[in-house]
C-alpha positions in Angstrom: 2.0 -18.4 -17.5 0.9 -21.4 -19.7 -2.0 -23.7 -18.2 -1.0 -26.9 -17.4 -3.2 -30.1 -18.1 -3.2 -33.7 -17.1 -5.3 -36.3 -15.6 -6.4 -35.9 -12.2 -5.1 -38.7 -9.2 -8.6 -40.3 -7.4 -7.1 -39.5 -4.2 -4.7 -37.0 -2.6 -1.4 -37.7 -1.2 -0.9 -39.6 1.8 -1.8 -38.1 5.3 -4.9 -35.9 3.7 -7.4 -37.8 4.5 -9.9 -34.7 4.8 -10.7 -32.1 1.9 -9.2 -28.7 2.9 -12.1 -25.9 3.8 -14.0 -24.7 1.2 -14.1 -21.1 -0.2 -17.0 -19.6 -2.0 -14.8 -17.2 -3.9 -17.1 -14.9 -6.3 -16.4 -12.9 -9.3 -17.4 -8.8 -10.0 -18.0 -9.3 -13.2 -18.3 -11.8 -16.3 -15.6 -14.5 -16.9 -14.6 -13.9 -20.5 -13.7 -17.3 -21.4 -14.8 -19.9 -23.5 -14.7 -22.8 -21.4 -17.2 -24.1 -19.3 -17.5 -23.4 -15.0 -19.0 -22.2 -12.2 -19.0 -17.9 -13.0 -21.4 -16.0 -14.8 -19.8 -15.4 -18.5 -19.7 -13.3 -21.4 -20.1 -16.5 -23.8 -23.4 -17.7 -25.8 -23.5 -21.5 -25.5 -24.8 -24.2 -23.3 -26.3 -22.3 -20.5 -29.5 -21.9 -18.2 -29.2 -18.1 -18.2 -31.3 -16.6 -21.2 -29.8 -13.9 -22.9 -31.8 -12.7 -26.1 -34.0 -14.6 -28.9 -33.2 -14.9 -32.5 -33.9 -16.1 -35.6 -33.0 -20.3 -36.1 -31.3 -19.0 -38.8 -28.7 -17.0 -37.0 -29.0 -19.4 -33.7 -28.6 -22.8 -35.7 -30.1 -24.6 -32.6 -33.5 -25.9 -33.2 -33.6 -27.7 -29.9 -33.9 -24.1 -28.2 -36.9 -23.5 -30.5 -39.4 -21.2 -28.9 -42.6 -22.1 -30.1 -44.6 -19.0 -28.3 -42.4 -16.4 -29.0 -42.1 -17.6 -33.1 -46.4 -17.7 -33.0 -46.6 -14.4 -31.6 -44.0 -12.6 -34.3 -45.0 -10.3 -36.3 -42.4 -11.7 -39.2 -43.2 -15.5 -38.7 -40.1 -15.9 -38.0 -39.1 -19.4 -36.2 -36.9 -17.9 -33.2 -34.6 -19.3 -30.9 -33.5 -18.8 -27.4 -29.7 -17.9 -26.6 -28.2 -18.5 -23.6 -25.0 -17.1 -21.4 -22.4 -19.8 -20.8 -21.2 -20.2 -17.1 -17.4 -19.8 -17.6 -14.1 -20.9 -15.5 -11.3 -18.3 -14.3 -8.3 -18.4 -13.6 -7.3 -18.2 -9.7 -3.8 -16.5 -8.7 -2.2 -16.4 -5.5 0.5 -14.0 -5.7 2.9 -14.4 -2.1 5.1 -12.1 -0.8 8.1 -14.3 1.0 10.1 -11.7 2.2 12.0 -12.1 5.8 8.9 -10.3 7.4 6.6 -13.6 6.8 8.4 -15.7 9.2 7.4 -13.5 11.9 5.9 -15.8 14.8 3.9 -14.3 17.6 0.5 -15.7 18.4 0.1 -17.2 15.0 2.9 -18.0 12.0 1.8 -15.9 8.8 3.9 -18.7 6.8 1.4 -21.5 7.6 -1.6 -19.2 7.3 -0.2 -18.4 3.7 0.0 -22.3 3.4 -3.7 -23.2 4.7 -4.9 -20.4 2.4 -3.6 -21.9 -0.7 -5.0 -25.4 0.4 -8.0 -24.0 0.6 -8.2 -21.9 -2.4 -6.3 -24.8 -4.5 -9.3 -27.4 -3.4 -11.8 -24.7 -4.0 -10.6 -24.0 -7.5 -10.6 -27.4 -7.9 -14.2 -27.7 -7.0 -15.4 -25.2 -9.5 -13.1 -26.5 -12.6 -11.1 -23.2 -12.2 -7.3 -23.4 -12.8 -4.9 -22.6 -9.9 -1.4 -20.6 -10.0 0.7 -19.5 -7.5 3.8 -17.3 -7.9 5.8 -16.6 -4.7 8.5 -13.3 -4.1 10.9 -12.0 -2.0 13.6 -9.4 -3.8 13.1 -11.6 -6.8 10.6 -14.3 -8.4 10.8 -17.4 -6.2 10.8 -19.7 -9.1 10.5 -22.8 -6.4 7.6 -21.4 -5.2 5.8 -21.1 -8.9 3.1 -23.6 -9.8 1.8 -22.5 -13.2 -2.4 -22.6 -13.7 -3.5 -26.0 -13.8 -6.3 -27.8 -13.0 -4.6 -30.7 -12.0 -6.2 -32.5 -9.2 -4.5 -32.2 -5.5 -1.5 -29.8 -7.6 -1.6 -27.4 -4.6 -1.0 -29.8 -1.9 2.6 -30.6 -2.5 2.8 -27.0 -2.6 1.1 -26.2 0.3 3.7 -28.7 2.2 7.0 -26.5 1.0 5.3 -23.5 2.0 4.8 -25.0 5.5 8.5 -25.8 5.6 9.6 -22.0 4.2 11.8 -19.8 5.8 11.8 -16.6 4.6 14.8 -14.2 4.1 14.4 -12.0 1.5 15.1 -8.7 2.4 11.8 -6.9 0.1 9.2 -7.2 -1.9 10.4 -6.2 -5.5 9.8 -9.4 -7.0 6.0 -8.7 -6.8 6.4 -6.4 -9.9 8.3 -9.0 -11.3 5.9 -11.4 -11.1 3.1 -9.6 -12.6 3.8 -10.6 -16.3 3.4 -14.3 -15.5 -0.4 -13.5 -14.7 -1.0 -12.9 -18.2 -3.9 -10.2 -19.7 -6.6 -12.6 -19.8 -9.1 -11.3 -16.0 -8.1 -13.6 -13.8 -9.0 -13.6 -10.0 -5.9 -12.5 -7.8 -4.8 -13.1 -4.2 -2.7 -10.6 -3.2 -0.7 -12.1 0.1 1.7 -10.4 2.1 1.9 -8.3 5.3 1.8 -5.2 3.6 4.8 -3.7 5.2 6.6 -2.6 2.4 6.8 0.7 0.8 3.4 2.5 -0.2 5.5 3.0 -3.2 5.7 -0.3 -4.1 2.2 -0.7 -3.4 1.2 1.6 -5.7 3.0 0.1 -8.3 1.9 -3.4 -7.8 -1.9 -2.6 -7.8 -1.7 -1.1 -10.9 0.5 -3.3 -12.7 -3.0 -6.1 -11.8 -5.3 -3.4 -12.1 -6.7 -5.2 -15.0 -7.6 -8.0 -13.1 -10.3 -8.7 -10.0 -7.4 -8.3 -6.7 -8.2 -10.1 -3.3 -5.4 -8.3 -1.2 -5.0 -10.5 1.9 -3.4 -9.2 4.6 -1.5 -11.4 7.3 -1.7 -9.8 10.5 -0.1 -10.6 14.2 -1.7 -9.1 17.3 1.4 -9.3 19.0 3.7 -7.7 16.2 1.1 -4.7 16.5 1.7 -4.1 20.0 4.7 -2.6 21.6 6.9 -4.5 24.3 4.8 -4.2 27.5 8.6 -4.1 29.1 9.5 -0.7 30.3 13.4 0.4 30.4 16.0 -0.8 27.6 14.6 -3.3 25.4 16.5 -4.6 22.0 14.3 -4.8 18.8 14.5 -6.3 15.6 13.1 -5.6 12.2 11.9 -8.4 10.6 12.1 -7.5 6.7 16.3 -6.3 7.7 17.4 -8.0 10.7 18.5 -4.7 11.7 18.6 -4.6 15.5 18.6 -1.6 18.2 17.9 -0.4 21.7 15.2 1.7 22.5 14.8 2.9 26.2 11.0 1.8 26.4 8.9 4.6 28.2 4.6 4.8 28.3 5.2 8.1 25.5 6.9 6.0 23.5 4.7 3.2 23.8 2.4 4.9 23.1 3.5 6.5 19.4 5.1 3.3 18.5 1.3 2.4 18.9 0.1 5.2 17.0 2.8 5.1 14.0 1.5 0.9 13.6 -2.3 2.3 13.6 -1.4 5.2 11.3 0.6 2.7 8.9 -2.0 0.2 8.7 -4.4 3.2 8.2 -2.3 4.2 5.3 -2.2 0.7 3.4 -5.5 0.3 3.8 -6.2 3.5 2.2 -4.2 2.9 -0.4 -5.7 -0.8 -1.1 -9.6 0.8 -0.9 -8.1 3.9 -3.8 -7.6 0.9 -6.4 -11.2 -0.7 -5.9 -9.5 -3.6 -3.7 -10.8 -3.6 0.0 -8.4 -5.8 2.4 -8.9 -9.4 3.5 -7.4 -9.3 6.7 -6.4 -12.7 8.3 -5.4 -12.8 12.3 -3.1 -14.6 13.9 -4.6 -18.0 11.6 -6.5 -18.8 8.6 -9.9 -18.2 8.9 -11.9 -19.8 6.3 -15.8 -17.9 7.5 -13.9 -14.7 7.7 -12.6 -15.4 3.6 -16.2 -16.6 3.0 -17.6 -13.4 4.5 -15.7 -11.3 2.5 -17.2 -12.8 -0.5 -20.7 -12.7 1.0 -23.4 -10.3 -1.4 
């Protein structure tokens, strides 16, 4: 996806009075690009971190001249001090809207998705990254697609539709669709979705991003997780079909509906920990010291 540029409005909108909450998102390793931020990079340039001494003539800086280090060589050479750029990275959230997402039972995954990207569109913001999100059901949302940009208050229009979203897409597939639009270039990815389609699919969405540093964030619901407490005939729904049924609800089946959920979630997670990507799990609402946490040393 090309990066979008433009100047940045004083203020946001109307009716955000207050900044969103703020997440220290960090990276594993070096940001490999050239322009200037908040993340430990790959570059030489304008930096506090040192990184090696050389000769003025190969540094061409003589205002890093390093008077001790030139006295004390052996050549009598005049040497230099390099430095490691900080760099910027690019920050993706890539959102599964299938039908499942509108599930509402003690929280509403849709405006959890939504306070996430507020938060992680201010906090990219913050640190001069660029933002991108790219939203899927059974195809690319194109609606939902805000290309990287570092435009200021960019996510918060988004952020509004997403609020107002009603999912009906009946899968996931247009995750692997997406994945082209992130580009080669590392970028930081946020992973969004409930996780409840196929393993399958899993796989192949982890490593079509494996090149990049992936946040998978799971949406959970306590209630979805628990069976109906109603014993006798009780109708049920999937929320990524529609499809409905009857079940005659008994304790033994109460109990391995239970167990299937826990061995499902078991499975994902498994799955998630294999590629190097350890699950951000979010609760019933957005959380922004549990995101922080996960970030935490």
């Amino acid at each position: 996806m090309k990066e979008s540029h433009g100047p940045s409005p004083g203020q946001a909108p109307n009716g955000y009075s207050t900044a969103p909450a703020e997440v220290g998102y960090r990276l594993k390793r070096r940001a490999r690009s050239i322009r200037p931020g908040m993340h430990a990079g790959t570059e030489t340039g304008g930096g506090l971190e040192p990184l090696v001494r050389t000769t003025l003539l190969d540094g061409r800086d003589p205002r890093r001249l390093d008077l001790l280090a030139s006295s004390r060589d052996p050549l009598r050479r005049l040497l230099v001090r390099r430095y490691r750029q900080r760099a910027s990275v690019r920050v993706y959230v890539l959102a599964d809207l299938s039908a499942s997402l509108g599930f509402r039972g003690r929280g509403d995954r849709i405006k959890t998705l939504a306070s996430l990207v507020s938060a992680l569109g201010f906090s990219a913001g913050r640190a001069g990254d660029a933002f991108a999100f790219i939203g899927c059901d059974v195809r690319l949302r194109r609606e939902f697609l805000l290309p990287p940009t570092r435009m200021s208050g960019a996510y918060l229009d988004l952020a509004d539709r997403l609020r107002e979203c009603i999912p009906r897409g009946q899968g996931s597939h247009g995750l692997l669709e997406a994945i082209p639009l992130i580009g080669n270039r590392r970028a930081l990815v946020f992973l969004v979705s409930d996780f409840h389609f196929p393993l399958a699919l899993l796989e192949s969405i982890l490593a079509g991003v494996a090149r990049h540093q992936v946040v998978p964030v799971v949406l959970e619901d306590s209630r979805e997780s628990e069976p109906s407490p109603r014993m006798g005939l009780v109708r049920v729904r999937d929320p990524e079909t529609g499809e409905e049924r009857t079940l005659l609800m008994r304790p033994s089946l109460r109990h391995r509906l239970r167990a299937q959920a826990e061995q499902r979630r078991a499975a994902v997670f498994d799955c998630l920990a294999a590629h190097g990507a350890p699950p951000l799990v979010l609760t019933d609402r957005f959380d922004v010291d549990r995101v922080n946490r996960y970030f935490s040393p």
